[in-house]
mmCIF file as gemmi writes it, N, C-alpha and C atoms, coordinates in Angstrom:
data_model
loop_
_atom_site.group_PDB
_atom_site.id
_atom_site.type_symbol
_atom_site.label_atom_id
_atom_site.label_alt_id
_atom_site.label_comp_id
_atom_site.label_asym_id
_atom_site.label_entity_id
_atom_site.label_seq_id
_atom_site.pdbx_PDB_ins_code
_atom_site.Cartn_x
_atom_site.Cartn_y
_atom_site.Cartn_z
_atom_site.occupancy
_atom_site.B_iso_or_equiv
_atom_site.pdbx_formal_charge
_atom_site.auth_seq_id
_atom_site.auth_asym_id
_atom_site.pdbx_PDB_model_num
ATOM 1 N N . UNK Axp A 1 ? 31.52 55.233 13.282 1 0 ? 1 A 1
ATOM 2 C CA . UNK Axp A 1 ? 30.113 54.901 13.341 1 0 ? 1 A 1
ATOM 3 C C . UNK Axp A 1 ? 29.508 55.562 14.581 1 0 ? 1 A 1
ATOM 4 N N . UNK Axp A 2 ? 28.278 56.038 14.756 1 0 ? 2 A 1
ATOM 5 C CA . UNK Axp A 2 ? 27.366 56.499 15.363 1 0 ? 2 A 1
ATOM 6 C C . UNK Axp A 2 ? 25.88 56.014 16.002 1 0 ? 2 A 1
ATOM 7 N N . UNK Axp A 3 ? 25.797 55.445 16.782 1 0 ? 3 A 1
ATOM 8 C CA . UNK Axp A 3 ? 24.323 54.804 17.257 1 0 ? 3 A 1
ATOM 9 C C . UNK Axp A 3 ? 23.314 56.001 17.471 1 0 ? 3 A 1
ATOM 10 N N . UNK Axp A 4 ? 22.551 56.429 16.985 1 0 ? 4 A 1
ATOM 11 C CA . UNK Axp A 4 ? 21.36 57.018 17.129 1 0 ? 4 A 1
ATOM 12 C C . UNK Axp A 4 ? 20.301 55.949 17.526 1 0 ? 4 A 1
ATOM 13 N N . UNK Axp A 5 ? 19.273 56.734 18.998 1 0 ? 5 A 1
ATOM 14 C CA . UNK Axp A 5 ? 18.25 56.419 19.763 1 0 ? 5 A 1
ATOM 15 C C . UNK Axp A 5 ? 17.03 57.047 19.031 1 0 ? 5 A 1
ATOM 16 N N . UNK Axp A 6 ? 15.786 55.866 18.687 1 0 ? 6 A 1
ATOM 17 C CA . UNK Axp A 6 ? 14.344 56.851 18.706 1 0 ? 6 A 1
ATOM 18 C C . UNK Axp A 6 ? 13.646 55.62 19.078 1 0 ? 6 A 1
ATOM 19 N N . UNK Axp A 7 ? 12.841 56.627 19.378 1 0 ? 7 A 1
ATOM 20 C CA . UNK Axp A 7 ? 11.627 55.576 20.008 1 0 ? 7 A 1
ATOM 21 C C . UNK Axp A 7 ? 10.355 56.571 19.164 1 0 ? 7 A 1
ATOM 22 N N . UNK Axp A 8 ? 9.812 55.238 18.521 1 0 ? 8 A 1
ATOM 23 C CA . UNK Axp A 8 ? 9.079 55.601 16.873 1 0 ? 8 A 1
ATOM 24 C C . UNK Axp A 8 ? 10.359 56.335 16.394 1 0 ? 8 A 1
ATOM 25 N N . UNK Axp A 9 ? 9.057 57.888 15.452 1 0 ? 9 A 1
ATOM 26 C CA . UNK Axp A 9 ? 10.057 58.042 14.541 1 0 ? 9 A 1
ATOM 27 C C . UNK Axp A 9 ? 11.03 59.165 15.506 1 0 ? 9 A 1
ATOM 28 N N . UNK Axp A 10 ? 11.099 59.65 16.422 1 0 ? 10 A 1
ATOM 29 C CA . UNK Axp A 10 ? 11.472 60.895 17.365 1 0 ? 10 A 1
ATOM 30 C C . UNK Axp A 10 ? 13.109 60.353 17.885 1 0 ? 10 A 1
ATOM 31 N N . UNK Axp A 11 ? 13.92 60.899 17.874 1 0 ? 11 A 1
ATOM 32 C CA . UNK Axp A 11 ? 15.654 60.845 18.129 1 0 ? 11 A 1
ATOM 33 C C . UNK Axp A 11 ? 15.439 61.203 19.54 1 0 ? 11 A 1
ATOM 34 N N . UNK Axp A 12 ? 15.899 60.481 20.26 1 0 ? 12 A 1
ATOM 35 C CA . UNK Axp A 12 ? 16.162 60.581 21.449 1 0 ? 12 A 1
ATOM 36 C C . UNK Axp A 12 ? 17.45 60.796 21.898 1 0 ? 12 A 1
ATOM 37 N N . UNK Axp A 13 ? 17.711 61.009 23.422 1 0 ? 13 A 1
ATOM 38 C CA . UNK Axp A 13 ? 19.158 60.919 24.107 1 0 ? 13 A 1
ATOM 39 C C . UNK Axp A 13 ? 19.49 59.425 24.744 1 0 ? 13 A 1
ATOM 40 N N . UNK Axp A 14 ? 20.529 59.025 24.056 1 0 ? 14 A 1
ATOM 41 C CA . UNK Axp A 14 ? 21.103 57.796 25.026 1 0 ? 14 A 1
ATOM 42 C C . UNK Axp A 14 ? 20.246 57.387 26.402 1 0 ? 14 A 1
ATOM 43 N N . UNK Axp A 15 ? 20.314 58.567 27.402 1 0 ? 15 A 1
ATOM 44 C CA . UNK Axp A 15 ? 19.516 58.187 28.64 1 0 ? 15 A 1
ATOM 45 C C . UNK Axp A 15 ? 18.399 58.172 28.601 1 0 ? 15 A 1
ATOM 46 N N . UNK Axp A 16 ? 17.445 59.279 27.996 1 0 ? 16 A 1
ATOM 47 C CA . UNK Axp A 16 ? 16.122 58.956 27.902 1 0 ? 16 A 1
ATOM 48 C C . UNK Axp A 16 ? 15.713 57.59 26.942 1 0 ? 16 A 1
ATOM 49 N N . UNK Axp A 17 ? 16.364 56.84 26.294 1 0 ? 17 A 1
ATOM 50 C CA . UNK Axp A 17 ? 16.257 55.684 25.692 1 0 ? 17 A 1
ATOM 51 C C . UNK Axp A 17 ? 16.386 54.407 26.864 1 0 ? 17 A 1
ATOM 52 N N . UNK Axp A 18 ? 17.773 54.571 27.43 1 0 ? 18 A 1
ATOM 53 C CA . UNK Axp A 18 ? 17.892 53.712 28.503 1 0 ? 18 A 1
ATOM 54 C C . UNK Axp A 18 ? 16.425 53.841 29.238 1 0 ? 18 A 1
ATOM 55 N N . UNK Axp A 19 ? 16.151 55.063 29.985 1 0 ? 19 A 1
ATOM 56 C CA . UNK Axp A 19 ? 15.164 55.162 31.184 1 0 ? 19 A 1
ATOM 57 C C . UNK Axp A 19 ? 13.834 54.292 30.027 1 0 ? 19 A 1
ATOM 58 N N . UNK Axp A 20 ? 13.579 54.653 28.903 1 0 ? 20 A 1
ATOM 59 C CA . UNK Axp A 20 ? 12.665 53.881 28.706 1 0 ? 20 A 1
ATOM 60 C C . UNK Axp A 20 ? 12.739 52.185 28.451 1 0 ? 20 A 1
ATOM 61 N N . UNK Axp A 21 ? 13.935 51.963 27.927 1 0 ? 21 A 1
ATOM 62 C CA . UNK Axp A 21 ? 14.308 50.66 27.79 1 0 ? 21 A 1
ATOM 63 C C . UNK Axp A 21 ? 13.837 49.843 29.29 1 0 ? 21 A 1
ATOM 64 N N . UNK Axp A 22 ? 14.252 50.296 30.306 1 0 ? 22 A 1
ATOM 65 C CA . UNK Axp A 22 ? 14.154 49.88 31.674 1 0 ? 22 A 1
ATOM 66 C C . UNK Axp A 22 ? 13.332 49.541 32.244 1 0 ? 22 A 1
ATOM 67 N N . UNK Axp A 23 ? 12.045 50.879 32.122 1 0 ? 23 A 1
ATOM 68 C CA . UNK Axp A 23 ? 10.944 50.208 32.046 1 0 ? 23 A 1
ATOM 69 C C . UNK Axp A 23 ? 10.249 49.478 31.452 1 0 ? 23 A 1
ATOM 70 N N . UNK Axp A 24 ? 10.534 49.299 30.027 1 0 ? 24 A 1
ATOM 71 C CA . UNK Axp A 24 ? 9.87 48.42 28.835 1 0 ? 24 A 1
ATOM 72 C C . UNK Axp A 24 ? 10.222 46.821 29.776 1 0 ? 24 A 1
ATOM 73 N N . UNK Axp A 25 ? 11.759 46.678 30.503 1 0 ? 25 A 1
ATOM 74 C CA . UNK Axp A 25 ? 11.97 45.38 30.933 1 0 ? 25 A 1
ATOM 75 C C . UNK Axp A 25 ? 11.058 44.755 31.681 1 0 ? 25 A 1
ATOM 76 N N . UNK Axp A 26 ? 10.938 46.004 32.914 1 0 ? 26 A 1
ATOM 77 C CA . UNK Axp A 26 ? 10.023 45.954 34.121 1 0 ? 26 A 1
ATOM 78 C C . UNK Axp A 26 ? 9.174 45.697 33.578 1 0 ? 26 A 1
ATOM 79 N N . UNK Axp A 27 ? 7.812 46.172 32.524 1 0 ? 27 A 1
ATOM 80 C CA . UNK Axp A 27 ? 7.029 45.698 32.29 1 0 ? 27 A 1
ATOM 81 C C . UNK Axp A 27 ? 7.035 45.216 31.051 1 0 ? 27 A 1
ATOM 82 N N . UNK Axp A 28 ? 7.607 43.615 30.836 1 0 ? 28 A 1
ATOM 83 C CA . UNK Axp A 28 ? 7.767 42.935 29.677 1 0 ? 28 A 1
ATOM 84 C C . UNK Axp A 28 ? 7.497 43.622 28.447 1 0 ? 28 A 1
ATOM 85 N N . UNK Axp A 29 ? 7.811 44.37 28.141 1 0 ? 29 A 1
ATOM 86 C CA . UNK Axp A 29 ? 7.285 45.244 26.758 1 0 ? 29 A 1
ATOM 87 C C . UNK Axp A 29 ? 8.865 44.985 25.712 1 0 ? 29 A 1
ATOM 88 N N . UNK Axp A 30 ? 9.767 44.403 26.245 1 0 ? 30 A 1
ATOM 89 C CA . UNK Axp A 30 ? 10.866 43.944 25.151 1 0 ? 30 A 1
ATOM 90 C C . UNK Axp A 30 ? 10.345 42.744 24.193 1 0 ? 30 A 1
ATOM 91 N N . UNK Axp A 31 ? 11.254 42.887 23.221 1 0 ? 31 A 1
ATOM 92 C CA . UNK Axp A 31 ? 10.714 42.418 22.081 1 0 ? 31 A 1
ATOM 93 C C . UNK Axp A 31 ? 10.991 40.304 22.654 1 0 ? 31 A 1
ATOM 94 N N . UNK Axp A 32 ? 10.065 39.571 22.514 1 0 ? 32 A 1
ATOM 95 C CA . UNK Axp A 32 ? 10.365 38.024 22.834 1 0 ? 32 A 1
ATOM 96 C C . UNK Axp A 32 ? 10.731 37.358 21.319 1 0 ? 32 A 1
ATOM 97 N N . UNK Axp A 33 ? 9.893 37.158 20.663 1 0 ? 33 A 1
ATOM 98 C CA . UNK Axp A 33 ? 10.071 36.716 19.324 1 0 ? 33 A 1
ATOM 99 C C . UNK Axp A 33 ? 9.344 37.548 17.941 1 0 ? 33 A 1
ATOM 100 N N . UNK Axp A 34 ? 9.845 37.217 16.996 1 0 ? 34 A 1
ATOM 101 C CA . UNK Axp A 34 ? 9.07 38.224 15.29 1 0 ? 34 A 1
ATOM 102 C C . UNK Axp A 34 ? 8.807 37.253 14.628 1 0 ? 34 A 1
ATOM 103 N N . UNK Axp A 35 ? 8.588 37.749 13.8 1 0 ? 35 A 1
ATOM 104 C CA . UNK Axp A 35 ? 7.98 36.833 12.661 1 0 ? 35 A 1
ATOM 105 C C . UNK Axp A 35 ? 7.309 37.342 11.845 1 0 ? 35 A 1
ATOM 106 N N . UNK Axp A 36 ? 6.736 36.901 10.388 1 0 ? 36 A 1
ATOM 107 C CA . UNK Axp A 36 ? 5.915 37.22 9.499 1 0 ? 36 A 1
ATOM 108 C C . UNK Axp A 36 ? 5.015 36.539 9.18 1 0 ? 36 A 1
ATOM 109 N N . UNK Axp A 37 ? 3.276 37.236 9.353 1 0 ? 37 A 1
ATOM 110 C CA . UNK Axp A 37 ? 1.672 36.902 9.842 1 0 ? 37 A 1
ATOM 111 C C . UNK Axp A 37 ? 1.43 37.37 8.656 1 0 ? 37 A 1
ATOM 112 N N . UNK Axp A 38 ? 0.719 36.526 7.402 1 0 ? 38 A 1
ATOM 113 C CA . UNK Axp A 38 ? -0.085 37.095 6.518 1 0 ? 38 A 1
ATOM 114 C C . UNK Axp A 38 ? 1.118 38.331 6.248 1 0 ? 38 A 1
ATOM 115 N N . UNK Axp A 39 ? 2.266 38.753 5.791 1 0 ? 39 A 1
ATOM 116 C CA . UNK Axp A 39 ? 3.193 39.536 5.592 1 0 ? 39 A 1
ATOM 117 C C . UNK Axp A 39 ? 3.089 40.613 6.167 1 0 ? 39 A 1
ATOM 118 N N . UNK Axp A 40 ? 2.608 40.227 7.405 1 0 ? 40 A 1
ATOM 119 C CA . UNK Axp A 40 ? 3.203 41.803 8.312 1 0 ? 40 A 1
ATOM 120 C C . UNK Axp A 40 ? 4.304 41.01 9.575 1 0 ? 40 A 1
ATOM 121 N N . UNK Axp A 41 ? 5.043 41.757 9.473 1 0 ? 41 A 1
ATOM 122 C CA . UNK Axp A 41 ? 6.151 42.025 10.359 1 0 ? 41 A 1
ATOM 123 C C . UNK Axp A 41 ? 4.606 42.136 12.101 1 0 ? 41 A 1
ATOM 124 N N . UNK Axp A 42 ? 5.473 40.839 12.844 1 0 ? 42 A 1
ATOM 125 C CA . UNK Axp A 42 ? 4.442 40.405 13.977 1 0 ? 42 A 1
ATOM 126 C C . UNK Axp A 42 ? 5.586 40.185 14.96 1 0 ? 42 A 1
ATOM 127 N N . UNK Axp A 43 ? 5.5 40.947 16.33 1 0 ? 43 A 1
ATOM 128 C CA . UNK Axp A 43 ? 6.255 40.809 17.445 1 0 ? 43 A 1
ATOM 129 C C . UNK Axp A 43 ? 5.353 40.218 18.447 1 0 ? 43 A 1
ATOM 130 N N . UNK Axp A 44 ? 6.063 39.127 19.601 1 0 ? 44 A 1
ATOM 131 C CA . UNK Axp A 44 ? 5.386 39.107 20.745 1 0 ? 44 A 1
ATOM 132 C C . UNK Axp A 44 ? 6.545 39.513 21.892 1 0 ? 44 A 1
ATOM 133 N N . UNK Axp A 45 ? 5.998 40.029 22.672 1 0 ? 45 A 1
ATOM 134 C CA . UNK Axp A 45 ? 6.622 40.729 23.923 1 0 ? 45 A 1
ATOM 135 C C . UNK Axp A 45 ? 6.61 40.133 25.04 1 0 ? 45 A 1
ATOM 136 N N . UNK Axp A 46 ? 7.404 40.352 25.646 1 0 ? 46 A 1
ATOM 137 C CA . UNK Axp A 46 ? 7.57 39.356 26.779 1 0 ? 46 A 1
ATOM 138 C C . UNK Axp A 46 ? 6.765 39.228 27.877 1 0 ? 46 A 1
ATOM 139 N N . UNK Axp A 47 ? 5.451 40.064 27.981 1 0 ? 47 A 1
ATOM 140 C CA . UNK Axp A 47 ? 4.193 40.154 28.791 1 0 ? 47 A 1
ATOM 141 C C . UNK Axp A 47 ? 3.366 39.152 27.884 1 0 ? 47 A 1
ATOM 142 N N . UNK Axp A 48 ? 3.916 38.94 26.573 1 0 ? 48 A 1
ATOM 143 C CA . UNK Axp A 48 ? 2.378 38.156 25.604 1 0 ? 48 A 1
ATOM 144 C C . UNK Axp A 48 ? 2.181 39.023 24.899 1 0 ? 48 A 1
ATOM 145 N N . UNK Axp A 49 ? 1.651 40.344 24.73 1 0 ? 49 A 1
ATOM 146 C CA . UNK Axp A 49 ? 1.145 41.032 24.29 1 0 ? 49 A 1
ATOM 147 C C . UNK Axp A 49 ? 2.018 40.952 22.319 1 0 ? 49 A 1
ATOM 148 N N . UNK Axp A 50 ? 0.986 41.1 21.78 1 0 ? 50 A 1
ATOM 149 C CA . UNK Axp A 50 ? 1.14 40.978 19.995 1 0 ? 50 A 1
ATOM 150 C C . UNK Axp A 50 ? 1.217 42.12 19.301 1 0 ? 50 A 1
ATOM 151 N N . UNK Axp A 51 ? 1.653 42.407 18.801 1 0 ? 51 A 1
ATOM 152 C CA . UNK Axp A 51 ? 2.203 43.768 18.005 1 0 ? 51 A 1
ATOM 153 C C . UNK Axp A 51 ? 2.61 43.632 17.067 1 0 ? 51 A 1
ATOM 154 N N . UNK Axp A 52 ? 1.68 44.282 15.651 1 0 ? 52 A 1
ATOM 155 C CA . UNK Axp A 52 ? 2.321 43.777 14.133 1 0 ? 52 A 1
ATOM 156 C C . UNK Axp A 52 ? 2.282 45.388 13.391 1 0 ? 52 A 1
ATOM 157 N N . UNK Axp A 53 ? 3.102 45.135 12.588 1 0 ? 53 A 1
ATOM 158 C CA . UNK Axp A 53 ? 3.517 46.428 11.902 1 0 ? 53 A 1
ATOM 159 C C . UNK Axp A 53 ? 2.277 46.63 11.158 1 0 ? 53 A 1
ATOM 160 N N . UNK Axp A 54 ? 1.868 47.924 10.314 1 0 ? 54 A 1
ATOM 161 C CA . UNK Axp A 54 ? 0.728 48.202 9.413 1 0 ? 54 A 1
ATOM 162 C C . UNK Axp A 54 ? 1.554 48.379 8.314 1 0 ? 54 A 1
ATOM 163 N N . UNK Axp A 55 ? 2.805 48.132 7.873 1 0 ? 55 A 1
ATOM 164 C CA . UNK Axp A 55 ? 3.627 48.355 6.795 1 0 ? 55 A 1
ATOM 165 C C . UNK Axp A 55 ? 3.702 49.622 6.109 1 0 ? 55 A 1
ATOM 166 N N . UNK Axp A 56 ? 3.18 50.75 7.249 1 0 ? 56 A 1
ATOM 167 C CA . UNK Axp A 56 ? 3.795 52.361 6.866 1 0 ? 56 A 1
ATOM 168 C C . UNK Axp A 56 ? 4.292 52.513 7.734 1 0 ? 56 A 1
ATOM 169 N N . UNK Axp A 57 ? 5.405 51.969 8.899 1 0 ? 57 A 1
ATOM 170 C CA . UNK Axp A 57 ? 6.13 52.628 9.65 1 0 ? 57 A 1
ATOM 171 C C . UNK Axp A 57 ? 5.463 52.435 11.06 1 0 ? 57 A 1
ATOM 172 N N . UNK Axp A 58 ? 4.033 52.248 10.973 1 0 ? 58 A 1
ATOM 173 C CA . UNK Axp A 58 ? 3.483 52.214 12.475 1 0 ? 58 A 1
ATOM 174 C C . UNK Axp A 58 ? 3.067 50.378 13.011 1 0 ? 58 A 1
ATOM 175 N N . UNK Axp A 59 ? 3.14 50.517 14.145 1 0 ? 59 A 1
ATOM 176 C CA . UNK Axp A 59 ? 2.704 49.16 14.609 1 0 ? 59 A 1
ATOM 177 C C . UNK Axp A 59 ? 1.358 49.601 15.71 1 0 ? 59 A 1
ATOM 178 N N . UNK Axp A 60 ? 0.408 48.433 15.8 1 0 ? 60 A 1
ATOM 179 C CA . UNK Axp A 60 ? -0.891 47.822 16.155 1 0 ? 60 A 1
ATOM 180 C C . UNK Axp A 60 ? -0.7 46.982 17.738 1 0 ? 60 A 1
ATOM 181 N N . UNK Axp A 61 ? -0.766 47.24 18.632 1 0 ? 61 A 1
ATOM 182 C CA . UNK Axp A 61 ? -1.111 45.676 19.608 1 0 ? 61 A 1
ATOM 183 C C . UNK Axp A 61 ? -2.179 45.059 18.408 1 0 ? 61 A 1
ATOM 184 N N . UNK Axp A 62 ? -2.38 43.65 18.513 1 0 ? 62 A 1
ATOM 185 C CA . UNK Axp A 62 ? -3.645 43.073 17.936 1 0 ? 62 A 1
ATOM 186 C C . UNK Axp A 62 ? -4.557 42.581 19.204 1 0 ? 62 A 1
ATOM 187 N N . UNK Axp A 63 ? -5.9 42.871 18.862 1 0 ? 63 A 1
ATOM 188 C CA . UNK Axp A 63 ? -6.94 42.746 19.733 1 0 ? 63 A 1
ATOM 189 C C . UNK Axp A 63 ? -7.974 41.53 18.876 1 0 ? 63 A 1
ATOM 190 N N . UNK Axp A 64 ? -7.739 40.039 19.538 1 0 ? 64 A 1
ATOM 191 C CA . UNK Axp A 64 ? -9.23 39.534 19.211 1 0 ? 64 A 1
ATOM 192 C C . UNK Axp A 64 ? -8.614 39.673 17.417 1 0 ? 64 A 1
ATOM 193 N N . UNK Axp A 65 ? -7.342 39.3 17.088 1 0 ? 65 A 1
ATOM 194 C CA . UNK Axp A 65 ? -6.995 39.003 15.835 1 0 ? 65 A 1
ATOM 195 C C . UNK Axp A 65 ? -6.997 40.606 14.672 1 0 ? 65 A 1
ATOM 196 N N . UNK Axp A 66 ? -7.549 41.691 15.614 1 0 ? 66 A 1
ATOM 197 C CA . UNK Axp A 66 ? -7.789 42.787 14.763 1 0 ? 66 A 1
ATOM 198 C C . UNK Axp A 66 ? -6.66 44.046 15.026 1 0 ? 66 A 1
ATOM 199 N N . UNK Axp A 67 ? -6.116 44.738 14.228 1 0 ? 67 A 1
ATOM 200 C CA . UNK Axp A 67 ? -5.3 46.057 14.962 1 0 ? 67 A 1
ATOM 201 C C . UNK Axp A 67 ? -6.367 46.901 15.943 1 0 ? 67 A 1
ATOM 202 N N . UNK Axp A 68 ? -5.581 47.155 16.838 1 0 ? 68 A 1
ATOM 203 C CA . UNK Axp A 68 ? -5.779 48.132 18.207 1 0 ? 68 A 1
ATOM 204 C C . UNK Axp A 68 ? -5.12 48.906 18.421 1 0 ? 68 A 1
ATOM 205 N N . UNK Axp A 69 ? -4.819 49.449 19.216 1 0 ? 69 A 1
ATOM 206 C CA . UNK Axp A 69 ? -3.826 50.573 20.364 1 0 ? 69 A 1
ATOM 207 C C . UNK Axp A 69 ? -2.712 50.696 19.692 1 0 ? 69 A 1
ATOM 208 N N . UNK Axp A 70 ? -1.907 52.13 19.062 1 0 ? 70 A 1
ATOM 209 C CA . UNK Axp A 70 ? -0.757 52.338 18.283 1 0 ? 70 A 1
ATOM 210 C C . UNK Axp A 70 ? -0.22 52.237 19.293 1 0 ? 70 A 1
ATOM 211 N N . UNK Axp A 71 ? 1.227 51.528 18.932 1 0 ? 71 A 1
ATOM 212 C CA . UNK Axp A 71 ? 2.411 51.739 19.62 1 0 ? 71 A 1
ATOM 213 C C . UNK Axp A 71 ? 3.902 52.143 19.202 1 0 ? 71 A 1
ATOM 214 N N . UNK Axp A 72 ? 4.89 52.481 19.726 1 0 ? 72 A 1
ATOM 215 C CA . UNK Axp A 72 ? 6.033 53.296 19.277 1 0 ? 72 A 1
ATOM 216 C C . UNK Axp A 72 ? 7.139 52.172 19.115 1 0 ? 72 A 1
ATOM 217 N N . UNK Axp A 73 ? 8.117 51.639 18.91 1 0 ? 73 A 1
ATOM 218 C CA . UNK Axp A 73 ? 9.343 51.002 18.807 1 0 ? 73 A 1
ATOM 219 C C . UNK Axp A 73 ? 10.35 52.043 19.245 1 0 ? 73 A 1
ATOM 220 N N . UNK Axp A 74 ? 10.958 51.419 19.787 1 0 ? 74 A 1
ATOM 221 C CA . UNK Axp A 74 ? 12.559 51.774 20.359 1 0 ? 74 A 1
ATOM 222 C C . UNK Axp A 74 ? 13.497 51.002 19.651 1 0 ? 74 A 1
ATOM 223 N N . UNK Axp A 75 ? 14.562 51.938 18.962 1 0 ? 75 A 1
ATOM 224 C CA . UNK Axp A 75 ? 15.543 51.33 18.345 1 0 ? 75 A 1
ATOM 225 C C . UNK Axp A 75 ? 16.452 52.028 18.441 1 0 ? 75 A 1
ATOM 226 N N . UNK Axp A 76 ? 17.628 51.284 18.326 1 0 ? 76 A 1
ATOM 227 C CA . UNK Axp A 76 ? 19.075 51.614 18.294 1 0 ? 76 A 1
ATOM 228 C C . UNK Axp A 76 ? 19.53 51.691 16.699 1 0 ? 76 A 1
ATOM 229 N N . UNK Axp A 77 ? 20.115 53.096 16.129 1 0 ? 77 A 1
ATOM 230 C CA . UNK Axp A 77 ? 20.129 52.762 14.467 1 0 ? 77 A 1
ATOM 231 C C . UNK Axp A 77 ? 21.655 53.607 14.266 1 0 ? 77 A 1
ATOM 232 N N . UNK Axp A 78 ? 22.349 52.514 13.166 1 0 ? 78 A 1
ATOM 233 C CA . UNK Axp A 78 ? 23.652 52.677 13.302 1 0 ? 78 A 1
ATOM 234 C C . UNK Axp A 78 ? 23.845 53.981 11.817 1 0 ? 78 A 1
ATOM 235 N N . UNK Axp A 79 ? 24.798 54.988 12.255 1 0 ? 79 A 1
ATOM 236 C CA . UNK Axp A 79 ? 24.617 55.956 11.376 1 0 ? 79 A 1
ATOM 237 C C . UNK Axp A 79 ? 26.362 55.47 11.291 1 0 ? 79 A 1
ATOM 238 N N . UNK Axp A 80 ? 26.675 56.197 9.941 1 0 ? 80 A 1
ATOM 239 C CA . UNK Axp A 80 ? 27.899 56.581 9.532 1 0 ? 80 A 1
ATOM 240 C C . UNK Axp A 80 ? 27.981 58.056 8.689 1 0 ? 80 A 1
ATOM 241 N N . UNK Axp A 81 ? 28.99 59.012 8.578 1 0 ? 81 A 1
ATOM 242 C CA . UNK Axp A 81 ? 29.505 59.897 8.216 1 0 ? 81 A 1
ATOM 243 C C . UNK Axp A 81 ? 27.99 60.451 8.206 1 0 ? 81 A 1
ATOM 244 N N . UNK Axp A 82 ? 27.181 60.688 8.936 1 0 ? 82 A 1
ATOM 245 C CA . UNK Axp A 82 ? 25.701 61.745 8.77 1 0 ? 82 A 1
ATOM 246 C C . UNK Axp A 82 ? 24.748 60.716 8.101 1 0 ? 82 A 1
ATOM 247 N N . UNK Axp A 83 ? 25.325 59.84 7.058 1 0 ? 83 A 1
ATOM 248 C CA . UNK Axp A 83 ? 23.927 58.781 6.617 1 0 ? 83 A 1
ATOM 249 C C . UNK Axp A 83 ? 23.253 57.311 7.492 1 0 ? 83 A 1
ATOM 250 N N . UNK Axp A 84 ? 22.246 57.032 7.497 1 0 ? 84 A 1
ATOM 251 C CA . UNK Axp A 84 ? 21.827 55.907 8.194 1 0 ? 84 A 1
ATOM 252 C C . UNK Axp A 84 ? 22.066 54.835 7.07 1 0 ? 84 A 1
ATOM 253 N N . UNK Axp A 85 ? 22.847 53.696 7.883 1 0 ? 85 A 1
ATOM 254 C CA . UNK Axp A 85 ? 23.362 52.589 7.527 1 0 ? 85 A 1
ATOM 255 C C . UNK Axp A 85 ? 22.372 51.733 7.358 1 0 ? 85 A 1
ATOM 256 N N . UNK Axp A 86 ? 21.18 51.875 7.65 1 0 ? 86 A 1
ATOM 257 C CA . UNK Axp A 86 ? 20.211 51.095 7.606 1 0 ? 86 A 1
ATOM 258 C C . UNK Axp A 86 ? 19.43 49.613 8.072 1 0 ? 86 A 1
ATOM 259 N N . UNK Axp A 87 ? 20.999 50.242 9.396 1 0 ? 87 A 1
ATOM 260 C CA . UNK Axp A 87 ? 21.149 48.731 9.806 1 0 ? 87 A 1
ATOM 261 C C . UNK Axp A 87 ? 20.754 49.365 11.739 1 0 ? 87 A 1
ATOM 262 N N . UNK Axp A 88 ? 19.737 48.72 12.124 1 0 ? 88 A 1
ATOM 263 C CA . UNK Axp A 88 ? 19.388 48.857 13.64 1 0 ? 88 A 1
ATOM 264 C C . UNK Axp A 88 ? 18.558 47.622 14.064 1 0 ? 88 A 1
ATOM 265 N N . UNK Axp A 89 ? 18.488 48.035 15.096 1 0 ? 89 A 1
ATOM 266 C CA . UNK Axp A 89 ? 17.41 46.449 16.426 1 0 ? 89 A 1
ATOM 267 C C . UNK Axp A 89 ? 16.899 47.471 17.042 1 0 ? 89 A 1
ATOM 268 N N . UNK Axp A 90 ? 15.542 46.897 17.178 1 0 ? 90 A 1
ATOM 269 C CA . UNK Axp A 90 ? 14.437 46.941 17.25 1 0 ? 90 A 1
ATOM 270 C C . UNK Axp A 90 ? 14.694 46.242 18.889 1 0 ? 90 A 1
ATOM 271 N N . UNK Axp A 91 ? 14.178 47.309 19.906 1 0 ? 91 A 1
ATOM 272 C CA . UNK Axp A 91 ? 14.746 46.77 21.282 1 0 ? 91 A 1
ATOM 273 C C . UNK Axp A 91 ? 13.083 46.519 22.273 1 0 ? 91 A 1
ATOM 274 N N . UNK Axp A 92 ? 12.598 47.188 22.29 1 0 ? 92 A 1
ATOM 275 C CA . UNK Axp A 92 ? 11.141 47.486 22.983 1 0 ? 92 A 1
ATOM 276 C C . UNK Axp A 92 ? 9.943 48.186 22.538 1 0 ? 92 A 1
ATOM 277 N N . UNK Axp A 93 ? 8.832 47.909 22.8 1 0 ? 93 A 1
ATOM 278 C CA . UNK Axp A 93 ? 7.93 49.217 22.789 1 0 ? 93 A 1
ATOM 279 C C . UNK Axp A 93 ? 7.205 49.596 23.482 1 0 ? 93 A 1
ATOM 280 N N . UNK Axp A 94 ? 6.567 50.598 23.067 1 0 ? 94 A 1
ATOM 281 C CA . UNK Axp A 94 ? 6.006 51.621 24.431 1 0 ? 94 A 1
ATOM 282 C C . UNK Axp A 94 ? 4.458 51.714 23.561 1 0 ? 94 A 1
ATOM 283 N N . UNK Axp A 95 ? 2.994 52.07 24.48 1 0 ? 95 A 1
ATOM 284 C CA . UNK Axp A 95 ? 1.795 52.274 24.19 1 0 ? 95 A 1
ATOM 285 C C . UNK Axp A 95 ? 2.007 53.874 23.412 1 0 ? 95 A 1
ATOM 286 N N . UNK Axp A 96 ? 1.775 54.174 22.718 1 0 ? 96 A 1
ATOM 287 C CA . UNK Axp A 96 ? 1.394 55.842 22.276 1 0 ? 96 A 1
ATOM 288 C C . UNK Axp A 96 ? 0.558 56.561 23.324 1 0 ? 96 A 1
């Protein structure tokens, strides 16, 4: 098995994942709790801040109950023999 890094949809390196993970800590941007809002996939972060998926792949901060400001996800995604297992966590995110 193989862990592949991206933050959104972009493959990253192990370290440039860490260096962003790090700061996501520093500034509460890791994931606190999820859940499902009216069936979107809804994160809160450990600053507060609300972030719900648009159910094509991208996520919203919510502003005043409405989507706002795109943001990226950082994930860890487990590959085997070249295919994605389809199985990853969802670690932080970052503003676009």
């Amino acid at each position: 098995m193989e862990i592949k890094y991206y933050i959104g949809m972009n493959e990253v390196s192990m370290s440039a994942f860490e260096d962003a993970e790090k700061q996501a800590i520093k500034d509460g941007r890791t994931i606190k709790s999820s859940s499902m809002v009216d069936t979107y996939p809804t994160y809160t972060l450990e600053n507060g801040t609300i972030i719900r998926g648009d159910k094509n792949g991208g996520f919203n901060e919510m502003v005043d109950g409405k989507p706002g400001k795109k943001w990226d996800l950082g994930t860890m995604n487990e590959w085997v023999q070249g295919e994605s297992t389809n199985q990853g966590k969802g670690m932080f995110f970052i503003p676009e």
